[in-house]
NUTOR-724970 format. One record per residue (C-alpha): residue in one letter; x, y, z. Coordinates in steps of 0.02 Angstrom, whole numbers, padded with zeros to 5 digits, always signed. Layout:
N
AXYZ/...
***
This chain:
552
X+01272-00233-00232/X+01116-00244-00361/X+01084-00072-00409/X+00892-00109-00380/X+00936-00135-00213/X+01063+00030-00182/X+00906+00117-00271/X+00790+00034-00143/X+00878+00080+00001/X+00897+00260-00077/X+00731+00287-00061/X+00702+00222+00099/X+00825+00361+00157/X+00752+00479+00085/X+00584+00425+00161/X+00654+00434+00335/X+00726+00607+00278/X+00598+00718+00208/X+00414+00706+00182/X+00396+00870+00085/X+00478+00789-00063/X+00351+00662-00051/X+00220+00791-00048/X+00280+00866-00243/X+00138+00771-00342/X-00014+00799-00301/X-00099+00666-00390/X-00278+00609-00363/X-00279+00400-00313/X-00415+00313-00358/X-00452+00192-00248/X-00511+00001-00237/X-00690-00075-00243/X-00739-00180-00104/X-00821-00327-00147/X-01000-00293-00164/X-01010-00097-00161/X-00951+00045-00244/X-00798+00132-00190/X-00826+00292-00085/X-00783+00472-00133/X-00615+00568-00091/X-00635+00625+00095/X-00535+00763+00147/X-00381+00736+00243/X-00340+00826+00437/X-00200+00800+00556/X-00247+00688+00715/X-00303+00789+00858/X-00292+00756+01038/X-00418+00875+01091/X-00537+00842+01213/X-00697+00768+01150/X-00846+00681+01256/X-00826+00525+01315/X-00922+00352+01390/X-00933+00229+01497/X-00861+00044+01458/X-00971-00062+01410/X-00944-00233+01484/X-00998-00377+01351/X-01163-00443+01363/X-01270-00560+01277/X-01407-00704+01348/X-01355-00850+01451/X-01326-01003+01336/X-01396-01154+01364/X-01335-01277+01266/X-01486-01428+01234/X-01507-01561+01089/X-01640-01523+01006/X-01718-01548+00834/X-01912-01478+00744/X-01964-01495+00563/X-02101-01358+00515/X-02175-01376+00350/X-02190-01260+00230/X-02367-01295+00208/X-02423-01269+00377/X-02320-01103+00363/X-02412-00934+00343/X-02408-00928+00133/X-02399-00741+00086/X-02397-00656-00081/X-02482-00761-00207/X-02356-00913-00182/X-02485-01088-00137/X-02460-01264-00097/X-02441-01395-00231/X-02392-01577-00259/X-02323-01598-00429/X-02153-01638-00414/X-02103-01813-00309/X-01991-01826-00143/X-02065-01693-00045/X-02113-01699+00155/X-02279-01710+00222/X-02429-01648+00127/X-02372-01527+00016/X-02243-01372-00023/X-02264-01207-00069/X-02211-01133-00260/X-02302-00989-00353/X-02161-00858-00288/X-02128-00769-00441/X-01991-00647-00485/X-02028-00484-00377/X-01983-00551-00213/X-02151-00516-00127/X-02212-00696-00089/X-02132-00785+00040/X-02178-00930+00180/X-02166-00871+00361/X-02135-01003+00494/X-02194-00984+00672/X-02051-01084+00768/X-02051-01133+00958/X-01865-01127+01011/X-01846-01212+01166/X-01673-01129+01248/X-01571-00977+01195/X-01401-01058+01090/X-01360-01077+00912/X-01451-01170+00792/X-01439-01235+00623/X-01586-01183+00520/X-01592-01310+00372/X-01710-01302+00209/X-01758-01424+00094/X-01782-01319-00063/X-01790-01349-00251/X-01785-01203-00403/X-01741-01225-00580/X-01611-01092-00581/X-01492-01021-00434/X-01628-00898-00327/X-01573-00792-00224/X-01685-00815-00041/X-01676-00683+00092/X-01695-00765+00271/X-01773-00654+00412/X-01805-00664+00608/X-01959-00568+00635/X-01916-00390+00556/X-01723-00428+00534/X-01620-00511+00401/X-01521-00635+00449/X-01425-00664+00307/X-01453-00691+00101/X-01412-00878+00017/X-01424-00961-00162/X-01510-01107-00211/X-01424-01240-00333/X-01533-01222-00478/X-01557-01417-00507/X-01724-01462-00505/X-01714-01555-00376/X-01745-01544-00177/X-01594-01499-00086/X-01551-01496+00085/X-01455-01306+00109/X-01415-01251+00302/X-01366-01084+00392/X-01253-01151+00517/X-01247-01054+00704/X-01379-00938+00715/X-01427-00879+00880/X-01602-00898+00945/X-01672-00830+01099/X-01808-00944+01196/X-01986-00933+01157/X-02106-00915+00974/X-02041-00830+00827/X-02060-00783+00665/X-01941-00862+00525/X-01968-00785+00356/X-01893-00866+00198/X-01890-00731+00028/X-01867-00793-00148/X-01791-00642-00200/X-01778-00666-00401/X-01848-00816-00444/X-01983-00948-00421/X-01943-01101-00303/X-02003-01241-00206/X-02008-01253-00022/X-02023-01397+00072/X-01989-01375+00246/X-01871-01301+00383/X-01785-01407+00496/X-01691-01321+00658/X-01572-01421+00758/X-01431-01373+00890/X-01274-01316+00819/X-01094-01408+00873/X-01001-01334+00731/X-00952-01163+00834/X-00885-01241+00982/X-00735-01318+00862/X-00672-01143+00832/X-00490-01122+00929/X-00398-00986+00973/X-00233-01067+00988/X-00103-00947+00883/X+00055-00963+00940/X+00117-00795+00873/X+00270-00850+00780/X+00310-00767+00622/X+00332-00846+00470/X+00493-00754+00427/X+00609-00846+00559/X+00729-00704+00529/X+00589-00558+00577/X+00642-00421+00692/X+00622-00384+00854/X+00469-00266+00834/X+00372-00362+00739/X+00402-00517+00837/X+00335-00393+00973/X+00184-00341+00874/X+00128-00525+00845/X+00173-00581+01003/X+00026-00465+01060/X-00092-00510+00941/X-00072-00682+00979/X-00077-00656+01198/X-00259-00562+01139/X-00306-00673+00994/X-00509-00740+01060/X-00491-00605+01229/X-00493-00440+01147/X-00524-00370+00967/X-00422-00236+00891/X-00520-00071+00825/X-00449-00018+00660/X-00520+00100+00514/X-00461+00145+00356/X-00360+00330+00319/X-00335+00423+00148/X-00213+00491+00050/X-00099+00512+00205/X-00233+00586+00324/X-00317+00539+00472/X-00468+00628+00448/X-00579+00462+00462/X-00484+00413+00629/X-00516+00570+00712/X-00713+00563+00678/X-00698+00406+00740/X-00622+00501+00885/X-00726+00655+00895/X-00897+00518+00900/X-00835+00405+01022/X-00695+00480+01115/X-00589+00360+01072/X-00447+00298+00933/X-00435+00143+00833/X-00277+00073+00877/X-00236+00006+00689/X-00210+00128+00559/X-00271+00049+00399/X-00208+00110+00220/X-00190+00068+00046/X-00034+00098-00083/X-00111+00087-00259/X+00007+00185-00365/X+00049+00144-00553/X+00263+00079-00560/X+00309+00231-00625/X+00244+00363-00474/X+00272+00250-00349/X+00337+00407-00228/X+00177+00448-00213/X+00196+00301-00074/X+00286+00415+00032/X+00165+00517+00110/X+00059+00354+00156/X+00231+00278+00212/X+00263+00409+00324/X+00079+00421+00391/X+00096+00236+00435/X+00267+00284+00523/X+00186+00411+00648/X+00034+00305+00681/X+00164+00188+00746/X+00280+00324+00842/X+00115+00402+00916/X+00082+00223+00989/X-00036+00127+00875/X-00030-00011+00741/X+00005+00032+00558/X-00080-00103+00425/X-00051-00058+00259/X-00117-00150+00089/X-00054-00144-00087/X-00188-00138-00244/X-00074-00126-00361/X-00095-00058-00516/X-00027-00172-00649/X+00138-00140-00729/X+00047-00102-00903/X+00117+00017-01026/X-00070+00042-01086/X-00177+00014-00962/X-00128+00030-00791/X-00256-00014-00670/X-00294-00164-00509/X-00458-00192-00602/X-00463-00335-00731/X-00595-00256-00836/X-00476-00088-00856/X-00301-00168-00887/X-00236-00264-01000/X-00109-00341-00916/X-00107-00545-00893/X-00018-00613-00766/X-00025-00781-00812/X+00093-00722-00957/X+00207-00682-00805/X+00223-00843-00728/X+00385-00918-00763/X+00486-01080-00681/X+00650-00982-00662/X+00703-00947-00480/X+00707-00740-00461/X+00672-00712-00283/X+00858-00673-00247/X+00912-00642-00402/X+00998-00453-00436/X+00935-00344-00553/X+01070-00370-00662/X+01024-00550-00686/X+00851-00520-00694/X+00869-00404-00842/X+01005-00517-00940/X+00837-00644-00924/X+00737-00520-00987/X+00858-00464-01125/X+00851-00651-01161/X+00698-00687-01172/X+00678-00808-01044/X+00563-00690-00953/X+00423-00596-01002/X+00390-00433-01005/X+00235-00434-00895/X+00374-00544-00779/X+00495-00408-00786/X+00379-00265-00736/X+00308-00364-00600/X+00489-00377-00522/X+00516-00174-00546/X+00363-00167-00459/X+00401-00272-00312/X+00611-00192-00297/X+00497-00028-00286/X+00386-00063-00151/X+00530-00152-00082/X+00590+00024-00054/X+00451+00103+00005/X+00441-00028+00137/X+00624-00039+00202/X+00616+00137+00248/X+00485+00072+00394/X+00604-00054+00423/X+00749+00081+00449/X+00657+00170+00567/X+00606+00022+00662/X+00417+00028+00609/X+00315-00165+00615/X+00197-00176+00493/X+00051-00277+00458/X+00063-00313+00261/X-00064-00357+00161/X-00022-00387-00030/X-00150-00439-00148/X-00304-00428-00068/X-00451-00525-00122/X-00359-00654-00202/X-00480-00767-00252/X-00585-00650-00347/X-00581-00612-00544/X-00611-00425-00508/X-00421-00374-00467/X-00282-00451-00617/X-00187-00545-00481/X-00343-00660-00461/X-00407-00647-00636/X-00321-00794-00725/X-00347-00910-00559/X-00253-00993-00401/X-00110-01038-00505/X-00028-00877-00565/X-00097-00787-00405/X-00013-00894-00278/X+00156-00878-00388/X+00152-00713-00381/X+00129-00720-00177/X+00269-00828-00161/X+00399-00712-00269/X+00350-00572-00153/X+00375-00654+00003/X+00532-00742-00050/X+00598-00580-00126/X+00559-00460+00010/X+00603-00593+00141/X+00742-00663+00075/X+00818-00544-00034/X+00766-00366+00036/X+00773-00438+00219/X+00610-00344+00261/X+00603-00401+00428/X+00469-00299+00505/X+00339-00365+00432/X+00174-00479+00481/X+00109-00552+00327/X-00079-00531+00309/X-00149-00664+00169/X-00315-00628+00100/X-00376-00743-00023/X-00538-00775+00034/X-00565-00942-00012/X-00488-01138+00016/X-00432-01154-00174/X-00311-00988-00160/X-00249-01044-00002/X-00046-01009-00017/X+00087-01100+00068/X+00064-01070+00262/X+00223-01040+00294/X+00224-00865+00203/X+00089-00787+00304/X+00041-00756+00477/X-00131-00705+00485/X-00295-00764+00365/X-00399-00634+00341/X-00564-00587+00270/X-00650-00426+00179/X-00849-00433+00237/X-00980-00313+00146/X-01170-00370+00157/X-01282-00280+00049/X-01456-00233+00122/X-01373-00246+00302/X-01346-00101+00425/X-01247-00123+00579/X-01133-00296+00592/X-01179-00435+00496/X-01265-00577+00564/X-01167-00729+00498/X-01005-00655+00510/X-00950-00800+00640/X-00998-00944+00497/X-00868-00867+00402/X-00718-00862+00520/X-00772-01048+00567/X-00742-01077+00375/X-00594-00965+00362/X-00506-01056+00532/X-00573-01245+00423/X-00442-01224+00293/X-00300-01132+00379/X-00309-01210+00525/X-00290-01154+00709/X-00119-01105+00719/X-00170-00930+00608/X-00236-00794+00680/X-00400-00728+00597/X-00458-00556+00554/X-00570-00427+00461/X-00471-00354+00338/X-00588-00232+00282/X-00794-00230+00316/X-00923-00109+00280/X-00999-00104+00451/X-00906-00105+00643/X-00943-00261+00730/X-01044-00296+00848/X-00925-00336+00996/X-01054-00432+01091/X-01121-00538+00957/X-00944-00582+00938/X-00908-00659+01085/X-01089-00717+01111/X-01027-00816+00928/X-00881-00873+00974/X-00811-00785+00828/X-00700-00635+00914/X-00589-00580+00748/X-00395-00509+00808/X-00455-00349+00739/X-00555-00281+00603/X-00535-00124+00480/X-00696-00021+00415/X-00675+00050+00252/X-00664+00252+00218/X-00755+00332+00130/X-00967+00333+00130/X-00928+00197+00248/X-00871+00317+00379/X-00943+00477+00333/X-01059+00577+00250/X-01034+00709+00100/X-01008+00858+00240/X-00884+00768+00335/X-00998+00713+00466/X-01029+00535+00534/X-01122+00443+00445/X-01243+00323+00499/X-01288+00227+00353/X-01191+00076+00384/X-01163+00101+00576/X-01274+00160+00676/X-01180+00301+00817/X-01251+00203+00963/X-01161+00050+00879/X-01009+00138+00840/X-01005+00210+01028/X-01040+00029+01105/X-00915-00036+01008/X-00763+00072+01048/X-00806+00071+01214/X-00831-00116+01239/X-00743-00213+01373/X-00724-00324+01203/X-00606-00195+01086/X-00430-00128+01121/X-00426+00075+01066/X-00293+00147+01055/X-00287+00234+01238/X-00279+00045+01280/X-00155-00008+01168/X-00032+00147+01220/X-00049+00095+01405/X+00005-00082+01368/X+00142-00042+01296/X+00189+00093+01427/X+00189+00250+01342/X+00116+00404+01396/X-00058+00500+01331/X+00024+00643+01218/X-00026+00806+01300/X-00155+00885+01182/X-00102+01019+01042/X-00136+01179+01107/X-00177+01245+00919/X-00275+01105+00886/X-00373+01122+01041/X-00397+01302+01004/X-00481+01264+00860/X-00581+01115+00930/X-00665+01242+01063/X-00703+01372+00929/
***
């Protein structure tokens, strides 16, 4: 046997064996970036507690009767309330009616407010015909709410640019359009019925990719796919091994999130630091819940070891290589190595990947399903994997699945792809389910054209792949996501200032409690409580220490 492998499985013992070897190095992990803000602060850490907290009432989903209608108005921009110092003009050619509005400057004060007359309550598309010299940024609003931010194309020229599916209750409103950093020309809004919504499908079949995948897994996404477009999964982030973010979620709502999420994002060389995270994941899953666990990995850099570009030095596209190493041994990986016929950056990636490989087959010895989610973010230049394009990223997928799959045998796993985009799509037949990381700056409480994007998501995958929320910055709004058509298999907040405040509290900045408490509660979301009950086990009697302590 390949000695990587004997030293793979070694660890995976020793996994299942002892967690206070695990717990030797105490050192600090940094962790990722989300996409538009900053990474939180290190929370502190706390052992789940099943003490009794308040609770609430279910909520049963809600939203206003939809009446689908044709339909179709043009307001123009002249005839709009002009606000700001922005005015009409008629200098450039190929605009509507008797004028548009310009003069919005660069401070993001002026903007053109139309007074619409929607005739039923369903979505809409709300299209603009809009021309700037250089990509503006323009902040749409529904009275005193944002709807959502878009760029213009920075032609010249008048371009037709539409928010697809926005929901619109009968009766007058407001309609705001912001040029946020630049001046533009606005020519008019058109608003017509959406169809583009109704095409979304829920019609997973829940098989896994890995035809070979064990019995618990097959179970896992054989539930996912039976609730796939009924029921949405509640899941938040954990760090460093803790569940102290899952039992504030706990402690405010009185209930669990059924998925555990968590990051590994140790350097090659520590990579038993992964233990105490391992193990975490393992007795979310023997408690009753879900364990989802991604890897930012820090590249295998002798200088600079790090997931972001701008702080490594490590190229992968010097990595990528025609030779066929998925289930290769070690032995003959090195002699390719020795030989040049590999790179180094190849070489460490593989040490990498036999490593993890470890960390992960010690769930697999204990009978632990995972939900696995390697390289997220994959079509983005931030993280190395995504840095030098589709090309070297989606190699690099495809040597993990084939080596873990093929060569490992990691059978309990449900591969999670999140590239983000239709270019770093990677062959559908090494993941199971697409999903998507959503932050929206400038917006509390769920975003309002989250739908739009699992309609694009479901475009390019197709309907046979389950769809999720990877990571967000905000809980979702449970009703708006069935009122959207858009109801996600399950979606994981992020830690961190996300979750809670410098003292350890709830924090409300991204989600309101009220929202938080709705959601959890929602006839909509499976909690953990839920999840247990489906699957027969028993509510754990509470920790008479713990509870103790919750009274004092």
């Amino acid at each position: 046997m390949d000695i990587r492998k004997i030293i793979a499985l070694a660890a995976a013992v020793g996994a299942a064996l002892s967690t206070l070897a695990a717990c030797s190095k105490k050192n600090k992990i940094t962790a990722p970036v989300p996409i538009i803000e900053e990474s939180a602060s290190e929370p502190t850490t706390a052992a789940t507690t099943t003490a009794p907290v308040e609770t609430y009432p279910d909520y049963p989903v809600t939203y206003p009767e939809i009446e689908k209608k044709e339909s179709g108005s043009l307001y123009e921009a002249e005839n709009g309330e002009i606000k700001g110092g922005a005015k009409a003009a008629t200098d450039m050619p190929d605009f509507s009616g008797d004028a548009y509005v310009t003069g919005f400057g660069n401070e993001g004060k002026a903007s053109v407010v139309f007074e619409i007359d929607v005739p039923t309550n369903q979505h809409y598309d709300l299209s603009f015909n809009i021309s700037s010299e250089k990509a503006v940024d323009c902040r749409i609003s529904l009275g005193d709410k944002q709807l959502t931010v878009f760029s213009s194309k920075g032609d010249g020229k008048f371009t037709y640019i539409t928010i697809y599916g926005v929901f619109l209750t009968k009766g007058k409103q407001k309609l705001e359009i912001t040029p946020l950093n630049g001046d533009m020309c606005i020519d008019y809004l058109k608003i017509e019925n959406n169809t583009s919504l109704s095409d979304i499908s829920y019609d997973a079949k829940g098989e896994l990719v890995n035809k070979n995948a064990g019995e618990s897994a097959k179970e896992l996404m054989s539930f996912l796919s039976e609730n796939y477009g009924k029921k949405m999964l509640t899941g938040q982030y954990a760090y460093s091994g803790g569940n102290t973010e899952l039992d504030l979620i706990y402690h405010t709502t009185g209930k669990y999130p059924v998925i555990r999420c968590s990051i590994l994002d140790v350097p090659g060389d520590s990579f038993d630091e992964c233990f105490k995270e391992i193990d975490a994941s393992a007795e979310w899953y023997f408690n009753g819940g879900i364990p989802c666990i991604s890897w930012y990995w820090k590249a295998p850099s002798d200088k600079k070891s790090s997931m972001r570009t701008e702080e490594t030095d490590f190229d992968i596209s010097k990595a990528v290589t025609e030779e066929e190493l998925a289930e290769l041994t070690e032995e003959e990986i090195r002699e390719l190595y020795s030989k040049g016929n590999i790179s180094k950056e190849c070489y460490g990636l593989i040490l990498d990947i036999d490593s993890m490989a470890g960390q992960l087959t010690s769930l697999k010895n204990r009978g632990v399903p995972v939900m696995w989610r390697p390289l997220p973010e994959g079509s983005g230049s931030w993280y190395w994997w995504g840095a030098q394009g589709d090309k070297p990223y989606k190699w690099l997928w495809q040597l993990i699945y084939d080596r873990f799959t093929k060569y490992f045998d990691l059978d309990n796993l449900i591969w999670v792809w999140n590239g983000q985009s239709e270019n770093s799509v990677v062959d559908k037949r090494t993941f199971d389910i697409a999903s998507v990381d959503l932050y929206i700056n400038d917006e509390k409480d769920y975003g309002n054209r989250y739908y739009d994007v699992f309609a694009a998501v479901q475009k390019f995958v197709g309907t046979d792949k389950i769809i999720a929320i990877s990571e967000c910055g905000s809980v979702p709004d449970m009703d708006a996501a069935f009122r959207d058509n858009a109801v996600w298999s399950f979606f994981g907040v992020w830690y961190g200032k996300y979750i809670q405040d410098d003292k350890g509290e709830y924090s409300e900045e991204y989600t309101n409690k009220e929202a938080l408490i709705r959601a959890y509660n929602s006839d909509g979301a499976i909690t953990l409580d839920e999840y247990r009950k489906l699957r027969g086990l028993d509510e754990p009697e509470p920790d008479e220490e713990k509870k103790e302590d919750a009274d004092e």
